[in-house]
C-alpha positions as a Markdown table, in Angstrom:
| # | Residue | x | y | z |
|---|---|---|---|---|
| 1 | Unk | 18.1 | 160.2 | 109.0 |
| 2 | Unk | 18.9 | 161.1 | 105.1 |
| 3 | Unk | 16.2 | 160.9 | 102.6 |
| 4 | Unk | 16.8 | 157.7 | 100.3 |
| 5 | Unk | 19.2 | 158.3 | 97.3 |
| 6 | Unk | 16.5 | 158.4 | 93.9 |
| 7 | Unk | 17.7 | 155.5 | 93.0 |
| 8 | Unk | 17.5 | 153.8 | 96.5 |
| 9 | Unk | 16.0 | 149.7 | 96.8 |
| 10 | Unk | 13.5 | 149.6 | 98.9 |
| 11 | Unk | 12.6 | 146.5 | 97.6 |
| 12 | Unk | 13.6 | 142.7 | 97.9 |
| 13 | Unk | 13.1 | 142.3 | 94.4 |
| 14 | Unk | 15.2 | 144.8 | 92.7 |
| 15 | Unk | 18.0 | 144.1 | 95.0 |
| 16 | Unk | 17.7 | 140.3 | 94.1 |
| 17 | Unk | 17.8 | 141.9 | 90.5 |
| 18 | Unk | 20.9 | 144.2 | 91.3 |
| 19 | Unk | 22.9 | 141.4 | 93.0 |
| 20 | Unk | 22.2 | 138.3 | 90.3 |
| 21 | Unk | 23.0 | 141.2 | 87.0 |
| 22 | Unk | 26.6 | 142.0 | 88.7 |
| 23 | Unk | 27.6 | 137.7 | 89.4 |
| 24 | Unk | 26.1 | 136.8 | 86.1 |
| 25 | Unk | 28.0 | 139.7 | 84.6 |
| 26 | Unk | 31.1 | 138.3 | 86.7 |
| 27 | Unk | 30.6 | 134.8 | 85.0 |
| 28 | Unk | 29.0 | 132.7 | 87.9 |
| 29 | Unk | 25.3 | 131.2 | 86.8 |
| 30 | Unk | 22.5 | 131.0 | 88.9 |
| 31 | Unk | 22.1 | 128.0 | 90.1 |
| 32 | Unk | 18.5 | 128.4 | 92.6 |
| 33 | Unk | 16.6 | 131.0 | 94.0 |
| 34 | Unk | 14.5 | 130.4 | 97.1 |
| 35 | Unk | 12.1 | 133.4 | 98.7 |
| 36 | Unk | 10.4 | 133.1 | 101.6 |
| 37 | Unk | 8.0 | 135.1 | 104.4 |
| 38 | Unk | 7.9 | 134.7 | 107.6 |
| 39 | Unk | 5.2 | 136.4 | 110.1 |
| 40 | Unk | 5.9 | 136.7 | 113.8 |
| 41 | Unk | 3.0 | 135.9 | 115.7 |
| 42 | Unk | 4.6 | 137.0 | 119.6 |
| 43 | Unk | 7.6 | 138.7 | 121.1 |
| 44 | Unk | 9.4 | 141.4 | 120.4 |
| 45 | Unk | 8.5 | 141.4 | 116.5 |
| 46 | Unk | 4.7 | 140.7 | 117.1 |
| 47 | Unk | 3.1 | 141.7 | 114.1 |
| 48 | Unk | 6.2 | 142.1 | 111.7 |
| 49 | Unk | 6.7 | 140.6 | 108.7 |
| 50 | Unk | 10.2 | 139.3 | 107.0 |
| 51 | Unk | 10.6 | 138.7 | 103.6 |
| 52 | Unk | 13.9 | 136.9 | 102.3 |
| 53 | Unk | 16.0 | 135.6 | 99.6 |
| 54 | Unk | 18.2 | 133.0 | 99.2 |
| 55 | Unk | 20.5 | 132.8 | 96.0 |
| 56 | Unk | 23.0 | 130.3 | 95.2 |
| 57 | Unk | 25.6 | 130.5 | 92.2 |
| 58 | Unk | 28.1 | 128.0 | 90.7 |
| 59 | Unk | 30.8 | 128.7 | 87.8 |
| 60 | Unk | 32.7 | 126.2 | 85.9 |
| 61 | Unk | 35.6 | 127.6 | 86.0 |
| 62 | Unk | 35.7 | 127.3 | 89.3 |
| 63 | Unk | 36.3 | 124.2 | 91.8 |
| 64 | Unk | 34.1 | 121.4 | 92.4 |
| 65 | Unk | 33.9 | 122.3 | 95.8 |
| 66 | Unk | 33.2 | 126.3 | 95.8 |
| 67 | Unk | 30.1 | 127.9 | 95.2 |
| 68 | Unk | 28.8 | 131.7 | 95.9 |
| 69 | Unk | 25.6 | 131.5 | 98.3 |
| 70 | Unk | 23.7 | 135.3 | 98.8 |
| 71 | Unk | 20.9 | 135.9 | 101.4 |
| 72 | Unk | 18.7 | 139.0 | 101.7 |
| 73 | Unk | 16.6 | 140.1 | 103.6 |
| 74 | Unk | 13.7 | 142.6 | 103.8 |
| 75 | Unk | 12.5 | 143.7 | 106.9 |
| 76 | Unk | 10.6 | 146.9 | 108.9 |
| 77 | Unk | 13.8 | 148.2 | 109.5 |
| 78 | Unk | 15.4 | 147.6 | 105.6 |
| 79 | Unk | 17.3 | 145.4 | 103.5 |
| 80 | Unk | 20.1 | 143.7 | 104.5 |
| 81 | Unk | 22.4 | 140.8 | 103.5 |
| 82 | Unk | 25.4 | 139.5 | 102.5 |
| 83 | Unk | 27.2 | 137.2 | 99.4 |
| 84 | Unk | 29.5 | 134.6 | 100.8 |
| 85 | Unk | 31.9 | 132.2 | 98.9 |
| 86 | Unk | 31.3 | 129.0 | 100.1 |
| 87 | Unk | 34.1 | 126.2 | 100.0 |
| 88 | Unk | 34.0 | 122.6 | 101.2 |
| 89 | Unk | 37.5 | 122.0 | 102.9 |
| 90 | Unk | 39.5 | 118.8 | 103.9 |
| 91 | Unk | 38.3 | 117.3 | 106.8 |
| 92 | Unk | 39.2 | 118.1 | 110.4 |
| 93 | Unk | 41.8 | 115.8 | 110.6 |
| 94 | Unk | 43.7 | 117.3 | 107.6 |
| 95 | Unk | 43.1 | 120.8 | 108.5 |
| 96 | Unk | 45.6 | 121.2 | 110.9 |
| 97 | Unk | 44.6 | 123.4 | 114.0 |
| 98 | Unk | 41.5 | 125.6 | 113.1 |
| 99 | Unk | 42.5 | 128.7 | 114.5 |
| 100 | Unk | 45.8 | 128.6 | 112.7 |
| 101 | Unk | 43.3 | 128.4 | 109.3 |
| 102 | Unk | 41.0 | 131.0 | 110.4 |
| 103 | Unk | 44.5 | 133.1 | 110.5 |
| 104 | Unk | 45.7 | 132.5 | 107.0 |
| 105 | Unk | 42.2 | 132.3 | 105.4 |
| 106 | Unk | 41.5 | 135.3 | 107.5 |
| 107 | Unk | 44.6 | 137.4 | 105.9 |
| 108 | Unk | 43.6 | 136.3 | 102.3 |
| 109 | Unk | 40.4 | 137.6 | 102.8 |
| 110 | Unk | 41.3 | 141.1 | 103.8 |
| 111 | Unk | 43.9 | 141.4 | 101.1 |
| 112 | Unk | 41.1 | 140.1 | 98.9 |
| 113 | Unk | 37.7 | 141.7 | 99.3 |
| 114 | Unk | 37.1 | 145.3 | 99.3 |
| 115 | Unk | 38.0 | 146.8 | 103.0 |
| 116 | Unk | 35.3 | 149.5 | 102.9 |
| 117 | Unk | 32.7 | 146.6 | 104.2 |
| 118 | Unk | 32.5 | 144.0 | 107.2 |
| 119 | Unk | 34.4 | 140.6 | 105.9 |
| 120 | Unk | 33.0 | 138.1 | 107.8 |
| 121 | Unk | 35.1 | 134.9 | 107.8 |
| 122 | Unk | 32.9 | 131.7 | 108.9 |
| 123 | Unk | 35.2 | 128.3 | 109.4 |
| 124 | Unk | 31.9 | 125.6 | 110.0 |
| 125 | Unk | 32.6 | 122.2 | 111.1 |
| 126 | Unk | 29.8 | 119.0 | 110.9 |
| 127 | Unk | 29.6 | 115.4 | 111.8 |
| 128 | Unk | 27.2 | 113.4 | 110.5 |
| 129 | Unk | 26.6 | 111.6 | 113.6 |
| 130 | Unk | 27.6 | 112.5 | 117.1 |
| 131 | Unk | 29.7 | 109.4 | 117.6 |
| 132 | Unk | 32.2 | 109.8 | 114.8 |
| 133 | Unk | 35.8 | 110.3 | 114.7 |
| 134 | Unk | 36.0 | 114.4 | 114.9 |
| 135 | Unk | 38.9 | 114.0 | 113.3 |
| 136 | Unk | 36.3 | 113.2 | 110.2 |
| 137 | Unk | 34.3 | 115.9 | 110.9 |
| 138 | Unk | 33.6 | 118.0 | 107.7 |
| 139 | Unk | 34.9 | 121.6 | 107.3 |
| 140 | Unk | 33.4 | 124.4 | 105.1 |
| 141 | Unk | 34.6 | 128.2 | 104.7 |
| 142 | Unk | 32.7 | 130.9 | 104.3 |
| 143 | Unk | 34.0 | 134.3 | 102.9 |
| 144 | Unk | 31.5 | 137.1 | 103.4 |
| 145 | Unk | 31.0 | 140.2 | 102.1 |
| 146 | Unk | 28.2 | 142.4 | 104.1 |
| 147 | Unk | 25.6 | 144.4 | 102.4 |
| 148 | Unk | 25.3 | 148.1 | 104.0 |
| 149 | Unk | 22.1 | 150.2 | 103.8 |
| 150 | Unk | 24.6 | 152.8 | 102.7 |
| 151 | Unk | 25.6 | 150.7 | 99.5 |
| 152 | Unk | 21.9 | 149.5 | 99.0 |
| 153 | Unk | 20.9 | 153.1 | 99.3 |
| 154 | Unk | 23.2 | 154.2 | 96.0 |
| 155 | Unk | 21.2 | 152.2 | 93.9 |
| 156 | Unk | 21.0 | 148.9 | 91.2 |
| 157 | Unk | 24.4 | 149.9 | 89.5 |
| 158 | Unk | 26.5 | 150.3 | 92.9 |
| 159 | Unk | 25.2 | 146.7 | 93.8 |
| 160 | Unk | 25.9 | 145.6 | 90.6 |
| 161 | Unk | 29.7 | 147.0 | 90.4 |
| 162 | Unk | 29.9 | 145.6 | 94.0 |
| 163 | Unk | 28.4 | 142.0 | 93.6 |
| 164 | Unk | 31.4 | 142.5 | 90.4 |
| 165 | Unk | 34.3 | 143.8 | 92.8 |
| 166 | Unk | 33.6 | 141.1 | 95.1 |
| 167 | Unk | 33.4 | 137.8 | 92.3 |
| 168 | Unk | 36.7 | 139.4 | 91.6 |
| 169 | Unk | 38.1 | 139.2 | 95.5 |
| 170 | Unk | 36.6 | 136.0 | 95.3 |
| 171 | Unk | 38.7 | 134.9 | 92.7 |
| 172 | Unk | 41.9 | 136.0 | 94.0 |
| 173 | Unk | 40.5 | 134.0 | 97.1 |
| 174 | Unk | 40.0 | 131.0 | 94.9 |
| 175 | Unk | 43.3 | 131.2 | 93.2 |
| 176 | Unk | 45.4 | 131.5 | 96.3 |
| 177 | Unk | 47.9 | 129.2 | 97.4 |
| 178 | Unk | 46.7 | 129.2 | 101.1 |
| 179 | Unk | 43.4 | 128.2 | 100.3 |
| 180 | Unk | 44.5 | 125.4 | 97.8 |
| 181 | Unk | 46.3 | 124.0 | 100.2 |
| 182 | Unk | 43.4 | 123.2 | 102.3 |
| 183 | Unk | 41.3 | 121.9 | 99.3 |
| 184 | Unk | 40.2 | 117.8 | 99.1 |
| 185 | Unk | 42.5 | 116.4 | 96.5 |
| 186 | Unk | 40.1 | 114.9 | 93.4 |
């Protein structure tokens, strides 16, 4: 294993920094910040300690629907985490078959975010109660963009000009007609 970079996080905190300087610097606004600890009293983590962060970010220029949720996490073994554009889709019914959306969300994606990292692409659907229609089941996308140690290792400025690169394949995300077309109308 490589000695940290000098200017390596090793921290929650600065990376929460890092991450929150390059969306605000992107235009989105911060819109709540949660932290929390957890301690694992047995198992295979007795003993260990997990700190985390969850941020969430909203823009005006952007949908009413769409809004930029980031988790992080500090553990024994490092940081992690990952910044994920969130949409709220039509419902089920109007979607069409899922895997056919996964497909063309899926090939926005990679055309949109920067192919160095892992693009996780997260279709999530949820009924309010177990005997409704699925049909009115609610749909939500998530875009995801994967934090490395590699990247987290190069410092504030590369998470910043990252957090940046990836508002901007967000926006291309946002813009495109393929997601549009699975937007609620209103």
């Amino acid at each position: 294993m490589s000695p940290p970079e000098q200017d390596a996080i090793l921290t929650l905190e600065p990376l929460i920094e890092a991450i929150r300087q390059g969306l605000e610097g992107a235009g989105w606004e911060l819109s709540g910040l949660q932290k929390t600890t957890s301690h694992q009293f047995e198992g295979r983590w007795e003993g260990e300690s997990t700190r985390s962060a969850y941020l969430f970010f909203h823009s005006q220029a952007a949908p009413e629907p769409v809004s930029i949720d980031v988790y992080l996490d500090e553990t024994s073994r490092g940081l992690t985490g990952n910044i994920a554009l969130v949409v709220d889709l039509v419902p089920l019914g109007d979607l069409g078959e899922p895997g056919d959306a996964l497909r063309v969300l899926g090939t926005v994606s990679s055309a949109a975010l920067p192919g160095k990292f892992l693009t996780p692409l997260t279709l999530r659907l949820r009924l309010e109660n177990g005997s409704e229609n699925p049909a009115a089941a609610e749909t939500e996308v998530r875009f995801k963009l994967r934090l490395t140690k590699a990247i987290i290792a190069k410092g504030p400025a590369a998470i910043q000009r990252l957090a940046s690169s990836t508002v901007a394949g967000f926006d291309t995300i946002i813009a495109s007609p393929e997601l549009t077309k699975y937007l609620p109308e209103g």
